[in-house]
C-alpha positions as CSV (number, residue, x, y, z in Angstrom):
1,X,48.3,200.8,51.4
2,X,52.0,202.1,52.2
3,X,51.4,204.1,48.5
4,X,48.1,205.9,49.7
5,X,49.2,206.5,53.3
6,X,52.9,207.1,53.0
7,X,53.0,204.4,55.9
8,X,56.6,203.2,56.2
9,X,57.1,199.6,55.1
10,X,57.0,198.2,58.8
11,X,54.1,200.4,59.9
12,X,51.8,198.9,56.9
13,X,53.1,195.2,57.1
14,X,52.0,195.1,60.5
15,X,49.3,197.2,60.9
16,X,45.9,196.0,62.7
17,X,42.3,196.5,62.3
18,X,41.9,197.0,65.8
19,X,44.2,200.6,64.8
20,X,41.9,201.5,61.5
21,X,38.2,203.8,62.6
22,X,36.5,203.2,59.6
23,X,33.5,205.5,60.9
24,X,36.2,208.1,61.7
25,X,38.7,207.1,58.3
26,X,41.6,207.4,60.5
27,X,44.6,205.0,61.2
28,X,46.1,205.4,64.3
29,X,49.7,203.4,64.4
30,X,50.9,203.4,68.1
31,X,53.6,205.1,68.9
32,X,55.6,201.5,69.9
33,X,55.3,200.8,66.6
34,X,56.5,204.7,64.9
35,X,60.1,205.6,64.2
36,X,59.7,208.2,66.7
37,X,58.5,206.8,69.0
38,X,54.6,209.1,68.8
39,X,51.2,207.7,67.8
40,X,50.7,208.5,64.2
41,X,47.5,209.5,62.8
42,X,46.9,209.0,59.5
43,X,43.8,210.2,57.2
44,X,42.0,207.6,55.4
45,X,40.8,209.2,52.0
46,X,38.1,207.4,49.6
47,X,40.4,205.3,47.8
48,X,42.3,203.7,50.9
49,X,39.1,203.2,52.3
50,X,38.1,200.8,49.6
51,X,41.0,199.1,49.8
52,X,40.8,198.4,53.5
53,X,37.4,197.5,52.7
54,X,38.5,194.7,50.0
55,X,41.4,193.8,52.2
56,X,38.8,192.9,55.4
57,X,37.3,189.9,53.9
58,X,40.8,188.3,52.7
59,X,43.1,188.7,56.4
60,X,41.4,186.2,58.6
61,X,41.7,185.6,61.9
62,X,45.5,187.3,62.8
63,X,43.7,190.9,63.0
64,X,46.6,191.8,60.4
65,X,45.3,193.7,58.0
66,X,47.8,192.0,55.1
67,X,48.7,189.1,56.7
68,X,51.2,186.8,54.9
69,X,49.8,182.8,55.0
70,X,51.2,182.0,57.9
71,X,48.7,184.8,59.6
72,X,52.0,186.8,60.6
73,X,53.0,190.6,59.4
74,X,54.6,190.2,55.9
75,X,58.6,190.5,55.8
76,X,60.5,193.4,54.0
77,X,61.9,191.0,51.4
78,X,58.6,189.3,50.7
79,X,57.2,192.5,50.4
80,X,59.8,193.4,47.8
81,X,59.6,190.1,46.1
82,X,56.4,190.9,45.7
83,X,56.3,194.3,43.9
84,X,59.0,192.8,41.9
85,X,56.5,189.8,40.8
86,X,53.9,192.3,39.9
87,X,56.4,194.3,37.8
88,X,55.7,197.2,40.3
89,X,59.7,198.8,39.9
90,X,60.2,200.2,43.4
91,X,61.2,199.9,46.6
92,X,59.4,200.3,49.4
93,X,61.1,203.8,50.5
94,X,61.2,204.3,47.0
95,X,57.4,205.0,47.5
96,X,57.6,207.5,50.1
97,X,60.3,209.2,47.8
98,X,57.5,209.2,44.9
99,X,54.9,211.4,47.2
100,X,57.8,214.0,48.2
101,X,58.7,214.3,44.7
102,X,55.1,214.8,43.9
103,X,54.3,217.1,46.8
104,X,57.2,219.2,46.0
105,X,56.1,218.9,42.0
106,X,52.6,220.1,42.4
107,X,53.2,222.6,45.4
108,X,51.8,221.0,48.2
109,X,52.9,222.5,51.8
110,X,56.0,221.7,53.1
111,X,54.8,221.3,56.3
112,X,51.8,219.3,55.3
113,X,54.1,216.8,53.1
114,X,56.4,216.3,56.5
115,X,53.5,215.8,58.2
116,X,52.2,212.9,55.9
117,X,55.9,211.0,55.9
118,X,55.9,211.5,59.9
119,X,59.2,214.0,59.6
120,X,60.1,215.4,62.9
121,X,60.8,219.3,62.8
122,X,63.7,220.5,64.0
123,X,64.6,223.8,66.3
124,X,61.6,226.3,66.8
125,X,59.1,224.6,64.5
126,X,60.1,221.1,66.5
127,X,59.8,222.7,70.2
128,X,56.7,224.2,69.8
129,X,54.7,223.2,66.7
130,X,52.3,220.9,67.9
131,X,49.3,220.0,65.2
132,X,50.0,217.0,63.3
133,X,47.9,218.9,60.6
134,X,45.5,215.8,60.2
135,X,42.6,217.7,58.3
136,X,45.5,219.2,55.8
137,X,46.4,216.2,55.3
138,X,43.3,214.5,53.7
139,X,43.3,217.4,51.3
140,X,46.7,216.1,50.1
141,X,46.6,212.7,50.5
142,X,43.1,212.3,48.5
143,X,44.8,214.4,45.7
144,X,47.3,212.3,45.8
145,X,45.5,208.7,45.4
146,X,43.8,210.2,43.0
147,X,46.9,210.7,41.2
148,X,48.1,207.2,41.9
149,X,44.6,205.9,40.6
150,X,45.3,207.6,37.2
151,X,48.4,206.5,36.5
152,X,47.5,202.7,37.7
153,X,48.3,199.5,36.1
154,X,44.5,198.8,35.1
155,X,45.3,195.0,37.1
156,X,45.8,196.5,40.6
157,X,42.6,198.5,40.4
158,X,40.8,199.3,43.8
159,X,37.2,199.2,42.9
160,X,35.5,197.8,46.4
């Protein structure tokens, strides 16, 4: 999910159904729970929704939506261990790295890319650009799981 959404690692291991509007495809972190301290909305394109959708039926009763066993939020070095196990060679930040590298590769916006990894602007554009350029956003994050779909390992394949 934190490849799809750009979600830093703490936002996805702990995020909640109760924050996901599947009718809507949005996911709405808090802003307790954002670096800076604002609600977040992110835009939930085809392929995260399917994932979400496969996830619902395996997190049980924590409302996590990837709850470790213990029905708590997943640690950072779990999560790590994890990728590692699954041959997946990144870091979690590393994956936020990928989708600026690959905004910046196949022209995306700037603005829109900043927007997606919850960048605060700075001077004028910070004091009085407001839109969190949510409908932007879908554009470039569906490209951009569809991108990650193409060049998937064939065993990690979201097909709910």
């Amino acid at each position: 999910m934190m490849v799809l959404t750009e979600a830093r690692s703490g936002e996805a291991r702990s995020a909640t159904w109760d924050e996901s509007d599947m009718s809507r495809r949005v996911w709405s972190i808090p802003a307790d729970r954002m670096k800076g301290s604002q609600e977040h909305r992110i835009p939930l394109s085809t392929t995260p929704m399917k994932l979400l959708k496969m996830a619902k039926g395996l997190s049980g009763a924590s409302g996590l939506v990837f709850p470790s066993s213990r029905g708590k939020p997943l640690s950072d070095p779990i999560l790590s261990e994890l990728l590692r196990k699954l041959g997946v060679q990144a870091v979690p930040n590393g994956l936020r790295r990928s989708f600026s590298d690959w905004c910046a590769d196949t022209d995306q916006p700037k603005e829109v890319a900043k927007a997606a990894l919850t960048h605060a602007a700075r001077g004028v554009d910070g004091a009085y650009f407001r839109s969190d350029l949510f409908e932007r956003r879908l554009d470039v994050m569906a490209a951009w799981a569809d991108y990650i779909v193409r060049h998937i390992d064939p065993r990690f394949s979201i097909t709910a």
